[in-house]
Structure formats: C-alpha cells, structure tokens
Jmol script that loads the backbone (N, CA, C; Angstrom):
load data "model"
ATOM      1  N   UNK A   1       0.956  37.110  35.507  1.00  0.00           N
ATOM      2  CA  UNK A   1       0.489  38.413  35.067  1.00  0.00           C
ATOM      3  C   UNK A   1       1.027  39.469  36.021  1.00  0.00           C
ATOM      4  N   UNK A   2       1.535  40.860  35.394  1.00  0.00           N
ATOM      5  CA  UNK A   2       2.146  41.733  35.923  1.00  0.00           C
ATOM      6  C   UNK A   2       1.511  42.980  35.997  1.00  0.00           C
ATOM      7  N   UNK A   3       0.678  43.402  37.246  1.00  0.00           N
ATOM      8  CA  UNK A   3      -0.186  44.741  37.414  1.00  0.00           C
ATOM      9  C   UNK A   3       0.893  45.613  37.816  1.00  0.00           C
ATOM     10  N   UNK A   4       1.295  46.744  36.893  1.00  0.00           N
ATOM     11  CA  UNK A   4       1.926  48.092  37.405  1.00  0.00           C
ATOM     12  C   UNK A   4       0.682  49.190  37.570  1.00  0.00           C
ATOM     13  N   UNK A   5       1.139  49.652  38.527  1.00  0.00           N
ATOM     14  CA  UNK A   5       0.341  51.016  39.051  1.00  0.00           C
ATOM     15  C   UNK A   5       1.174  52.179  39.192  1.00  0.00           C
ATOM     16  N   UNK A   6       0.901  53.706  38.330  1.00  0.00           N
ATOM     17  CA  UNK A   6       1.911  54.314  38.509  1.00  0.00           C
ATOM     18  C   UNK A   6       0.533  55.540  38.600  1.00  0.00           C
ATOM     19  N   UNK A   7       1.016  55.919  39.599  1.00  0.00           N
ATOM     20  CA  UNK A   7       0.764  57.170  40.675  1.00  0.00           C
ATOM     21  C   UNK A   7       1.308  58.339  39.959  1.00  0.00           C
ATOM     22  N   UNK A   8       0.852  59.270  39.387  1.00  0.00           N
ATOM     23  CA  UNK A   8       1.371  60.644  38.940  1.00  0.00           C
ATOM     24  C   UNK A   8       0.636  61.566  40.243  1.00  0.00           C
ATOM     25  N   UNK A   9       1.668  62.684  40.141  1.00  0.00           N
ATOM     26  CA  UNK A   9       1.156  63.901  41.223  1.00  0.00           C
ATOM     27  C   UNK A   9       0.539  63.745  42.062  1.00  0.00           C
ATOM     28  N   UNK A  10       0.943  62.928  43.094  1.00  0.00           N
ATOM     29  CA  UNK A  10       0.521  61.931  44.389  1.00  0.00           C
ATOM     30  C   UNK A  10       1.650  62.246  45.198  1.00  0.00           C
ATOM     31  N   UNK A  11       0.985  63.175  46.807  1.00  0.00           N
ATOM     32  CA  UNK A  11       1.424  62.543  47.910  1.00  0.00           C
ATOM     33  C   UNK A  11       1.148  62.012  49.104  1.00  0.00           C
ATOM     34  N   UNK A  12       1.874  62.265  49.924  1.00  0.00           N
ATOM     35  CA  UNK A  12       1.848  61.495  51.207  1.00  0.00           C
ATOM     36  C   UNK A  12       1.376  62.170  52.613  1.00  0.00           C
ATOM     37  N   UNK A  13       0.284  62.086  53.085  1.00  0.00           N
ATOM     38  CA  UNK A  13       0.595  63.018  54.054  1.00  0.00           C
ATOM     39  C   UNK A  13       0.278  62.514  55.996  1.00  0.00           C
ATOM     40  N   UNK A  14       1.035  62.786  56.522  1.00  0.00           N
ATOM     41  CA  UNK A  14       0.830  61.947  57.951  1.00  0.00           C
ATOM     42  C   UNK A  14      -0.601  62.161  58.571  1.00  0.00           C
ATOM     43  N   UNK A  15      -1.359  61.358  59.138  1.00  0.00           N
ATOM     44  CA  UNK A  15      -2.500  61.142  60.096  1.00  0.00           C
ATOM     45  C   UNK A  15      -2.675  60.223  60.918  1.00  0.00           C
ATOM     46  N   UNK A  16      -2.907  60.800  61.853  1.00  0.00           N
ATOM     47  CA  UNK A  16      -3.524  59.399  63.219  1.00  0.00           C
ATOM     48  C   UNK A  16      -3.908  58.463  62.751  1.00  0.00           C
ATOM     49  N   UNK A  17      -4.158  57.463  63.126  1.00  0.00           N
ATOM     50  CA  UNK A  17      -4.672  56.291  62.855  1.00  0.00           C
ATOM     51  C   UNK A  17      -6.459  56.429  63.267  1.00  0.00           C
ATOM     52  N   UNK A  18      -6.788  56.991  64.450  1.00  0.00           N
ATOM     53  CA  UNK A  18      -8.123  57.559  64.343  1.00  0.00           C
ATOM     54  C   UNK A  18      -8.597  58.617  63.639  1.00  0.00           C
ATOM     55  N   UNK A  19      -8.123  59.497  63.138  1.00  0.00           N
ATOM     56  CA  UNK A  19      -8.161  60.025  61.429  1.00  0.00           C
ATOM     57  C   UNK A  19      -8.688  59.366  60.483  1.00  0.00           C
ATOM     58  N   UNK A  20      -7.749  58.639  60.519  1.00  0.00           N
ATOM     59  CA  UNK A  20      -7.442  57.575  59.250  1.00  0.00           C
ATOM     60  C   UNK A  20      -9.055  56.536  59.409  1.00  0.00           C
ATOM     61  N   UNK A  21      -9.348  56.452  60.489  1.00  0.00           N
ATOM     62  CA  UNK A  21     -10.491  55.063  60.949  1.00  0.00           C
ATOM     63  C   UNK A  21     -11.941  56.266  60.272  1.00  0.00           C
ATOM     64  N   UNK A  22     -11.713  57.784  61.103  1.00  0.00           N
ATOM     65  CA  UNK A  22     -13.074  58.310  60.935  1.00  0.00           C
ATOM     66  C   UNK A  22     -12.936  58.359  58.971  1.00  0.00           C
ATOM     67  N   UNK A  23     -11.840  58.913  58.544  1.00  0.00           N
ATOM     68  CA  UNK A  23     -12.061  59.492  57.364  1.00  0.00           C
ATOM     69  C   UNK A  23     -12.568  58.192  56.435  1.00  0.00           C
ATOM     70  N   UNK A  24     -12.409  56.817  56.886  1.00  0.00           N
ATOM     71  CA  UNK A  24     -12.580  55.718  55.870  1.00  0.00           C
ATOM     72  C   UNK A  24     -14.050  55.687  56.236  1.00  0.00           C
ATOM     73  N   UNK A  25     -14.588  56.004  57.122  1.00  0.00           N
ATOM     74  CA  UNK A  25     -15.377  55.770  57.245  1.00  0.00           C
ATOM     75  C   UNK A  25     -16.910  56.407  57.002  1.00  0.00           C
ATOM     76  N   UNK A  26     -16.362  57.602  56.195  1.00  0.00           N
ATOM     77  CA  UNK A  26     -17.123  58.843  55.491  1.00  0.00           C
ATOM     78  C   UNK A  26     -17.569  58.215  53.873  1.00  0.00           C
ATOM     79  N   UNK A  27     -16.425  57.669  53.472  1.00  0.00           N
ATOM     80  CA  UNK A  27     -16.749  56.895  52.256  1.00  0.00           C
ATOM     81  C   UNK A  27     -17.051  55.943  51.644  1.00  0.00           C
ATOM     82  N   UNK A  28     -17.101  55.628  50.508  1.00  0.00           N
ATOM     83  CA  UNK A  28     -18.032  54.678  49.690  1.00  0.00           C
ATOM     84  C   UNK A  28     -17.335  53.807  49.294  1.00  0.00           C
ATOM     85  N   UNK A  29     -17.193  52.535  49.469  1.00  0.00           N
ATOM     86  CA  UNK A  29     -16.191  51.944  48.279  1.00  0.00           C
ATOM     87  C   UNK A  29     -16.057  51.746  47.274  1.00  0.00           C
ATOM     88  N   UNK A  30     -15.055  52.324  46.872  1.00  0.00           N
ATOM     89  CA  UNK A  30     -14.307  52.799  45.585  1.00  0.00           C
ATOM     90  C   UNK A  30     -14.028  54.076  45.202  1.00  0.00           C
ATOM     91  N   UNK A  31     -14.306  54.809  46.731  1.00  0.00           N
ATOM     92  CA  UNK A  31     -14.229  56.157  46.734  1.00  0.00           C
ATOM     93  C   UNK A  31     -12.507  56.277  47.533  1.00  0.00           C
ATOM     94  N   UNK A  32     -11.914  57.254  46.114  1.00  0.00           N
ATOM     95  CA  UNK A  32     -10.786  58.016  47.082  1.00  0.00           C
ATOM     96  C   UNK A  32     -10.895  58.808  48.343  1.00  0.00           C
ATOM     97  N   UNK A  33      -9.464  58.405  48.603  1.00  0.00           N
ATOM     98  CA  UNK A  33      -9.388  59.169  50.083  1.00  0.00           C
ATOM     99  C   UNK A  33      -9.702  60.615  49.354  1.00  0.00           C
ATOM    100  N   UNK A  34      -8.971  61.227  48.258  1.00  0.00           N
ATOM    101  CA  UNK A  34      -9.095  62.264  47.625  1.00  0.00           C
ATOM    102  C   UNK A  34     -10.724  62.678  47.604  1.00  0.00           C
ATOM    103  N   UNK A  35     -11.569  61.735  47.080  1.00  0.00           N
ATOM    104  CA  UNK A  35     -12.299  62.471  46.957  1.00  0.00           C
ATOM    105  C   UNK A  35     -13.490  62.698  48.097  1.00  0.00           C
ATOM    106  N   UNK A  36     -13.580  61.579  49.237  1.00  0.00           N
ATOM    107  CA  UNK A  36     -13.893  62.126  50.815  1.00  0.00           C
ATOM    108  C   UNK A  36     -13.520  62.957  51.251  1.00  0.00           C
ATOM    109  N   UNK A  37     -12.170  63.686  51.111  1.00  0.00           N
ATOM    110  CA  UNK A  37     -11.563  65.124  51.518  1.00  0.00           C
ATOM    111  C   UNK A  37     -12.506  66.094  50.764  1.00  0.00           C
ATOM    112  N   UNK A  38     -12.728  66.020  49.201  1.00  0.00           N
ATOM    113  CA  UNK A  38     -13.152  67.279  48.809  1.00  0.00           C
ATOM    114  C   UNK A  38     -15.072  66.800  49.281  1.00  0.00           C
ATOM    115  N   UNK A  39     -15.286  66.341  49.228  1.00  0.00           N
ATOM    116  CA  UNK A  39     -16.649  66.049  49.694  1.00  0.00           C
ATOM    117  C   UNK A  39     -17.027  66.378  50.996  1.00  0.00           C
ATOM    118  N   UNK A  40     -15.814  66.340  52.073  1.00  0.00           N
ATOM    119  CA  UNK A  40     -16.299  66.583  53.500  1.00  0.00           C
ATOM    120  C   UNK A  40     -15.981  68.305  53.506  1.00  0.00           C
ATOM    121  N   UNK A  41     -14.891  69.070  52.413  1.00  0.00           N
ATOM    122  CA  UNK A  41     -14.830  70.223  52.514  1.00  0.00           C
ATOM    123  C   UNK A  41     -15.668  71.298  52.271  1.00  0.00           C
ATOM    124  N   UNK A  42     -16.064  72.522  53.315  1.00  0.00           N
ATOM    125  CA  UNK A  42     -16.958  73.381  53.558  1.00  0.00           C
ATOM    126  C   UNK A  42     -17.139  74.137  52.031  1.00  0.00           C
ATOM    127  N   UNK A  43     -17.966  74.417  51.722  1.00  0.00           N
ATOM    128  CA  UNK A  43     -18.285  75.101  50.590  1.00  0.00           C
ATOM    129  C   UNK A  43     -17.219  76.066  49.905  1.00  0.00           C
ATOM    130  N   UNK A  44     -16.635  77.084  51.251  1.00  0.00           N
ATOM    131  CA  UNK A  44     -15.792  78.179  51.330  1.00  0.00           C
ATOM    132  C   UNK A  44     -14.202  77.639  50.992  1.00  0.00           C
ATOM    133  N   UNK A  45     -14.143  76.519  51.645  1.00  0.00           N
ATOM    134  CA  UNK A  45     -12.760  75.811  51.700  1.00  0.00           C
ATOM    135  C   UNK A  45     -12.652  75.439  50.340  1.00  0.00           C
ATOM    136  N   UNK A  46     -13.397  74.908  49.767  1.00  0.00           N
ATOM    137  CA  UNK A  46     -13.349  74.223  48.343  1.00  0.00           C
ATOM    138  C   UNK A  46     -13.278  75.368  47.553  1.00  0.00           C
ATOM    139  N   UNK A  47     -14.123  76.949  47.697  1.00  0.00           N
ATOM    140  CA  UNK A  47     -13.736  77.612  46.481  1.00  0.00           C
ATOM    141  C   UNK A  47     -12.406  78.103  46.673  1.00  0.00           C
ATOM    142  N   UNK A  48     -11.876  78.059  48.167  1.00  0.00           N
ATOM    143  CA  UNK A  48     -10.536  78.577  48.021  1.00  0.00           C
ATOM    144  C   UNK A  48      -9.642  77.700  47.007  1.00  0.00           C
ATOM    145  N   UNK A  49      -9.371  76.424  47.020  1.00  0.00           N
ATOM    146  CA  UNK A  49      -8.352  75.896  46.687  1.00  0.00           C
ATOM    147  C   UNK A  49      -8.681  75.467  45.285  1.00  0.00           C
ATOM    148  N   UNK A  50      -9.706  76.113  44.708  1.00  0.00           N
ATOM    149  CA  UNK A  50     -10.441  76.021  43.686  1.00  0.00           C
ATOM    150  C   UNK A  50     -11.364  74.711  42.820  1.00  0.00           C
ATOM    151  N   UNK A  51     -12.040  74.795  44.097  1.00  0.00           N
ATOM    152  CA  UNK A  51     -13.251  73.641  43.333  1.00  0.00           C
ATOM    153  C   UNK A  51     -14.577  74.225  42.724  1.00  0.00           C
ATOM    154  N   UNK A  52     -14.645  75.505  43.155  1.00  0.00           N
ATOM    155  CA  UNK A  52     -15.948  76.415  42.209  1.00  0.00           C
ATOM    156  C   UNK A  52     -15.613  76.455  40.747  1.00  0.00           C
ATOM    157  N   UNK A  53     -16.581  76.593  39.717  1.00  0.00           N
ATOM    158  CA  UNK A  53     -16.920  76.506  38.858  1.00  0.00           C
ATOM    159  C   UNK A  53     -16.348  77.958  38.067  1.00  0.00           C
ATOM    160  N   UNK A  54     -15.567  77.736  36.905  1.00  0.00           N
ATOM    161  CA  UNK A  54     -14.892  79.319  36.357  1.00  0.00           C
ATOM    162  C   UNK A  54     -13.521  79.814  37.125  1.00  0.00           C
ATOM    163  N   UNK A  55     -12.836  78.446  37.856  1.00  0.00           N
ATOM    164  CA  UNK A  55     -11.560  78.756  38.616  1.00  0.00           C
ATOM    165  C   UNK A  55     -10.693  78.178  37.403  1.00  0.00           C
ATOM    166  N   UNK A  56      -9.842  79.315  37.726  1.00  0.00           N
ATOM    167  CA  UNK A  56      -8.687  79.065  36.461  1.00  0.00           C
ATOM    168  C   UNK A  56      -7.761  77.934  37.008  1.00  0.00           C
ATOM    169  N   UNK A  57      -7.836  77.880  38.124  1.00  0.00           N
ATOM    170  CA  UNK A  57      -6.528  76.991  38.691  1.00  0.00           C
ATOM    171  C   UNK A  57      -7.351  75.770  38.739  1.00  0.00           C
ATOM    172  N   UNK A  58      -8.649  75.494  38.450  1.00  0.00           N
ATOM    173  CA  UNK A  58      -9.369  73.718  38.575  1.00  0.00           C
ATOM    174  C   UNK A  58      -8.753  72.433  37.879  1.00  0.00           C
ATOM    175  N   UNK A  59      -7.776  72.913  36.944  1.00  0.00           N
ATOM    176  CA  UNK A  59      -7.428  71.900  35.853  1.00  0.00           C
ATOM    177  C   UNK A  59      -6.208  71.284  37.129  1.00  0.00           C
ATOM    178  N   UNK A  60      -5.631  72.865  37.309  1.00  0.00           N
ATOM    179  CA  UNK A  60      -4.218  72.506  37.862  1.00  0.00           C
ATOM    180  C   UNK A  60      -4.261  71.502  38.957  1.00  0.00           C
ATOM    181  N   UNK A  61      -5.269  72.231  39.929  1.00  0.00           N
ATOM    182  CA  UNK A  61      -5.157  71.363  41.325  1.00  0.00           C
ATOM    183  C   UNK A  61      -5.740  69.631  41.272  1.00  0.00           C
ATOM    184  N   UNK A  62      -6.779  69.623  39.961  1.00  0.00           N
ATOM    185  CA  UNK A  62      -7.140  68.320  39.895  1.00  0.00           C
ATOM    186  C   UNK A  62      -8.659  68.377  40.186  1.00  0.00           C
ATOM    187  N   UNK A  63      -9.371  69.038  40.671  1.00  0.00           N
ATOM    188  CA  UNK A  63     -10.546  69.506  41.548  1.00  0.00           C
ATOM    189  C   UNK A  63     -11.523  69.529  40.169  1.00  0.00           C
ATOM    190  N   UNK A  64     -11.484  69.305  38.820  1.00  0.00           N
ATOM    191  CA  UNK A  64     -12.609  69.543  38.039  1.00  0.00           C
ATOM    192  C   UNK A  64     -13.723  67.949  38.422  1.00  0.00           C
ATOM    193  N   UNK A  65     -15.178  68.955  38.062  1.00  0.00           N
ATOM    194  CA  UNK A  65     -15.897  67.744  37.812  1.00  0.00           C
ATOM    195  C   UNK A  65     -16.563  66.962  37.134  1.00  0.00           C
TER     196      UNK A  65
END
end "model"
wireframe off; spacefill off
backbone 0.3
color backbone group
C-alpha cells in the first residue's frame, strides 16, 4: 500500500532545536505546529495577520475557523 501526502501552500521555516522542544510542547497531539502558533498568538498579533472575525484576507491566509 502506497500513502502519498501532498502538502499545498506549505513552508519551511528555520528554528532552534530548543524552539522546536518548547513549541511541541505547547500542544496536543494531533495538533499542528500551525495551529500552536496561532493559539500561542497575542490577540493583537492574530488580528493583524487576520484571524479576527470580518477579515477579508481570513480565507487567504488560511486563519478561518
């Protein structure tokens, strides 16, 4: 049996390895790294990049909930 996994609008981005230890360690399993980032982000930070509610750009960035 042949599992393909294909990744759309996915990247890569460098971190420490103690980064990497605290941020796994914020989440749940089966929780994205993605979505521990928007979960640990400040209220203010999130409406910037548009995770508030009535942001035109929510579809774009991926951030709907």
């Amino acid at each position: 049996m042949k599992v393909i996994v294909i990744m759309a609008d996915t990247t890569t981005i460098p971190i420490s390895k103690k980064f990497h230890e605290w941020l796994k360690s914020k989440g749940k399993k089966g929780e994205s790294y993605e979505d521990v980032i928007k979960k640990l982000l400040k209220p203010e930070a999130a409406q910037e990049i548009g995770e508030s509610k009535g942001s035109s750009d929510e579809d774009d960035l991926g951030l709907g909930n």
